[in-house]
C-alpha positions in Angstrom: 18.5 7.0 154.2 16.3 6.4 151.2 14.3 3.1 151.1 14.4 1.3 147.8 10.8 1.9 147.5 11.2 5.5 147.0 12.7 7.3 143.5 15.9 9.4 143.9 17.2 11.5 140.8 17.4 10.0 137.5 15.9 7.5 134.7 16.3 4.6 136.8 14.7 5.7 139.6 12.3 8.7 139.6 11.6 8.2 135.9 11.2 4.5 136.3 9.2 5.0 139.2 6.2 8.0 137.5 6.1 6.3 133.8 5.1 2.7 136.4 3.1 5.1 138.6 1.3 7.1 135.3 0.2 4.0 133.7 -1.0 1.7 136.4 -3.0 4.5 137.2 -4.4 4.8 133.8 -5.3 1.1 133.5 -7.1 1.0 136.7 -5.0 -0.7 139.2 -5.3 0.2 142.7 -3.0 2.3 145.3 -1.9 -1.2 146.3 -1.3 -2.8 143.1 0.5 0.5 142.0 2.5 0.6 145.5 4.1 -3.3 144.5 4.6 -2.1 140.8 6.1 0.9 141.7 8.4 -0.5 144.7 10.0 -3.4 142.4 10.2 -1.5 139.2 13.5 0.1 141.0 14.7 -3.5 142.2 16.6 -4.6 138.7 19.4 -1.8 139.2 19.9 -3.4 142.7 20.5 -6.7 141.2 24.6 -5.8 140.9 27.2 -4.9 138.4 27.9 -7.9 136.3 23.7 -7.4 135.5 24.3 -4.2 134.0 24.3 -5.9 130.2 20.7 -6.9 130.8 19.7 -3.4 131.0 20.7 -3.0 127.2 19.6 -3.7 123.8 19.1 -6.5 123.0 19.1 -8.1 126.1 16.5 -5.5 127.9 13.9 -7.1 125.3 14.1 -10.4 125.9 14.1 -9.8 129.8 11.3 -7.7 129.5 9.4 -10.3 127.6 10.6 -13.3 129.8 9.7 -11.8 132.7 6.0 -10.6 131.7 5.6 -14.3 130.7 7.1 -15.4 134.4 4.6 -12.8 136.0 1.5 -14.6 133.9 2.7 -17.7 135.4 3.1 -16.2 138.4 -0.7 -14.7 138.8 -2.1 -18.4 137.7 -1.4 -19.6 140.8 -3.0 -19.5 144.5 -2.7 -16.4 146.5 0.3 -15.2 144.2 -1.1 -12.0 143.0 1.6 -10.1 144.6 4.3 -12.2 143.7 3.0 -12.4 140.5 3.0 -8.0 140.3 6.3 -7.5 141.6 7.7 -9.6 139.3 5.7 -7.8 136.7 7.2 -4.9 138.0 10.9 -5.7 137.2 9.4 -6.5 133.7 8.6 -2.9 133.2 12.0 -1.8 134.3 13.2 -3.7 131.0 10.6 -2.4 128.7 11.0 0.8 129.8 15.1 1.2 129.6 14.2 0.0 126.2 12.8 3.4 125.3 15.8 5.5 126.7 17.9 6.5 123.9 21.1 5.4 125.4 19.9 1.7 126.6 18.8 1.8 122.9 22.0 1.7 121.4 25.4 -1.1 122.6 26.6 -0.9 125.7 29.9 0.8 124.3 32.0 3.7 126.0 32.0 6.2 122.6 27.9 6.1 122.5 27.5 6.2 126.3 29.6 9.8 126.8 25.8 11.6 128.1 24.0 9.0 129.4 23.7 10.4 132.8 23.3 13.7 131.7 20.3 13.1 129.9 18.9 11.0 132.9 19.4 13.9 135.2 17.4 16.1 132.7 14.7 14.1 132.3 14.0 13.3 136.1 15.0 17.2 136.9 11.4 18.0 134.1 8.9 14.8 135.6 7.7 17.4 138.1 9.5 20.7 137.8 10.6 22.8 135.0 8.6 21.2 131.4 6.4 18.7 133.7 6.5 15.6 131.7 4.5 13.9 134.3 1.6 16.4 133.9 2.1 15.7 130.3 1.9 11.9 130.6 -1.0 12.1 132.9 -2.7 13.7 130.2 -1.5 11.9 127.1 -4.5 10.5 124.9 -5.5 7.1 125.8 -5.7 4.3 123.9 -8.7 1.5 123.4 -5.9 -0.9 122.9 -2.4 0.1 123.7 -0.5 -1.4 120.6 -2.4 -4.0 119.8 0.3 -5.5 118.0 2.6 -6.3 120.7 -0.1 -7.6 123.6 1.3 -10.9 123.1 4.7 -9.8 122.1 6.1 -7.4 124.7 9.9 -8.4 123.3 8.7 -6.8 120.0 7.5 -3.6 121.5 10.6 -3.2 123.8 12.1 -3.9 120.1 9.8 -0.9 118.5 10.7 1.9 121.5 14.7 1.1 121.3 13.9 1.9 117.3 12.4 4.9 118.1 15.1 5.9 120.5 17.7 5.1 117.9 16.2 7.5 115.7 16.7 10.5 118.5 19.8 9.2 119.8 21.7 11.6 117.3 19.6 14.7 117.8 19.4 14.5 121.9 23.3 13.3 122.3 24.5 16.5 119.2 22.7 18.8 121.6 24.6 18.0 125.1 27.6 18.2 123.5 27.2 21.4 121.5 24.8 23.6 123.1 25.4 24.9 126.2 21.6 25.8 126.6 20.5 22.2 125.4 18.5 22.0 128.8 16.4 25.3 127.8 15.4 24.2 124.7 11.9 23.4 124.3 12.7 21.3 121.1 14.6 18.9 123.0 11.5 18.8 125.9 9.4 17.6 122.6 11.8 14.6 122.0 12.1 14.2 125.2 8.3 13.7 126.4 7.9 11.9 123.1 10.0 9.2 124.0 8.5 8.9 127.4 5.2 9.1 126.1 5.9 6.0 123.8 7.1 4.3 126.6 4.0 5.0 128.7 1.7 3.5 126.0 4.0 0.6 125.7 4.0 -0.2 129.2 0.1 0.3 129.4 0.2 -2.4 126.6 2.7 -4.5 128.8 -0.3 -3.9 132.0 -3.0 -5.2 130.1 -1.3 -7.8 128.2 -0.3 -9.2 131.6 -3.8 -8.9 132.7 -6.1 -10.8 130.6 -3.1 -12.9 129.9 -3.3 -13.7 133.6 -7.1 -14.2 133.0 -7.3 -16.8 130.2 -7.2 -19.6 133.3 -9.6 -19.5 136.6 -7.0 -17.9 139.1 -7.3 -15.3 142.1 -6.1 -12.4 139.9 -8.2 -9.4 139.6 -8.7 -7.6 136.4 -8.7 -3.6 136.9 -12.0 -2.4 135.7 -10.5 -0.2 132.7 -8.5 -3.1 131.6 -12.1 -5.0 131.3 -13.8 -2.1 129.9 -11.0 -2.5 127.0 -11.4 -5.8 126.7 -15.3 -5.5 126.2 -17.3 -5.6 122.5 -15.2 -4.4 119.6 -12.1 -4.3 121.2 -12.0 -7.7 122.5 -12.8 -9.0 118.6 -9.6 -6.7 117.2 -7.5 -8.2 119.7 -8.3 -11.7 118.4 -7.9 -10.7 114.9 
């Protein structure tokens, strides 16, 4: 039987789990502070049925932004780093189903006809077929990841389900009129942009949650990119 730590086969699971792997990675956390992340990005879809509103616009916002701002609290305190991670953890799961076209839009039968379709696709292409997550590993990196929305993760959750929006039309057109929808390498574009905007986002989400974490003496500790960031210019841009 699959543990809940391990992804199965679509965007709440294996997707969830490589866009949380991909950008921990990037920011510098460890293979222990990835393993939590990872492990209780899943946990949300676990949570049970009358949840499953949370996982939509609006509502995946403000969770996403509540919960970054419990996992701060969280990593102020004594020997609650890992406390303080998983709950950043199911934070990400928020963000990210923010940036899936169909979490974008209201929780209403007539716009949710492909919604597993499209999941299936995208975790079929993580790491077979177009290879988003070689894609993502190698997507350009940011000094600042959205700068914009470090302290206002709500607001970026807000900016991907806009983005999402936008494609909703295109990607849901496709599935139900073109039998080869899964071939087409225009669709694999839309498709790894989207992802791609919600690897940045939850890179922004990472480090707004670390030197958020940092602004009091507490036992967290800062990944070394995440510092590196924060250094010289950077660090003056984010005050701005």
């Amino acid at each position: 039987m699959k543990s809940a730590a391990e992804p199965s086969e679509n965007w709440t699971d294996l997707t969830h789990w490589d866009l949380t792997d991909i950008a921990a990675l990037r920011m510098g956390f460890s293979p222990a502070q990835r393993s939590i992340l990872r492990h209780n990005v899943l946990i949300p879809d676990m949570w049970g049925v009358l949840d499953k509103i949370r996982h939509y616009m609006p509502l995946c916002s403000i969770f996403a932004a509540e919960l970054t701002r419990e996992a701060v609290r969280m990593a102020k305190k004594p020997d609650s780093t890992t406390n303080a991670l998983k709950i950043l953890g199911h934070a990400m799961h928020f963000l990210q189903d923010a940036g899936n076209p169909w979490h974008a839009r209201p929780l209403l039968p007539f716009c949710q006809r492909n919604h597993t379709l499209f999941e299936e696709y995208v975790a079929a292409n993580m790491r077979e077929g177009f290879c988003f997550r070689n894609a993502l590993m190698n997507a350009p990196a940011l000094s600042i990841p959205h700068p914009e929305f470090i302290h206002r993760i709500g607001d970026g959750a807000v900016h991907l389900a806009k983005t999402a929006s936008r494609k909703f039309p295109l990607l849901d057109s496709a599935i139900r009129n073109d039998l080869f929808w899964k071939q087409d390498e225009n669709i694999a574009a839309v498709t790894l942009e989207l992802l791609t905007g919600c690897l940045h986002m939850t890179e922004a989400q990472i480090y707004s949650f670390s030197i958020r974490a940092l602004s009091e003496p507490q036992p967290f500790s800062l990944p070394a990119a995440v510092t590196w960031t924060f250094l010289g210019s950077d660090r003056r841009r984010l005050i701005e």
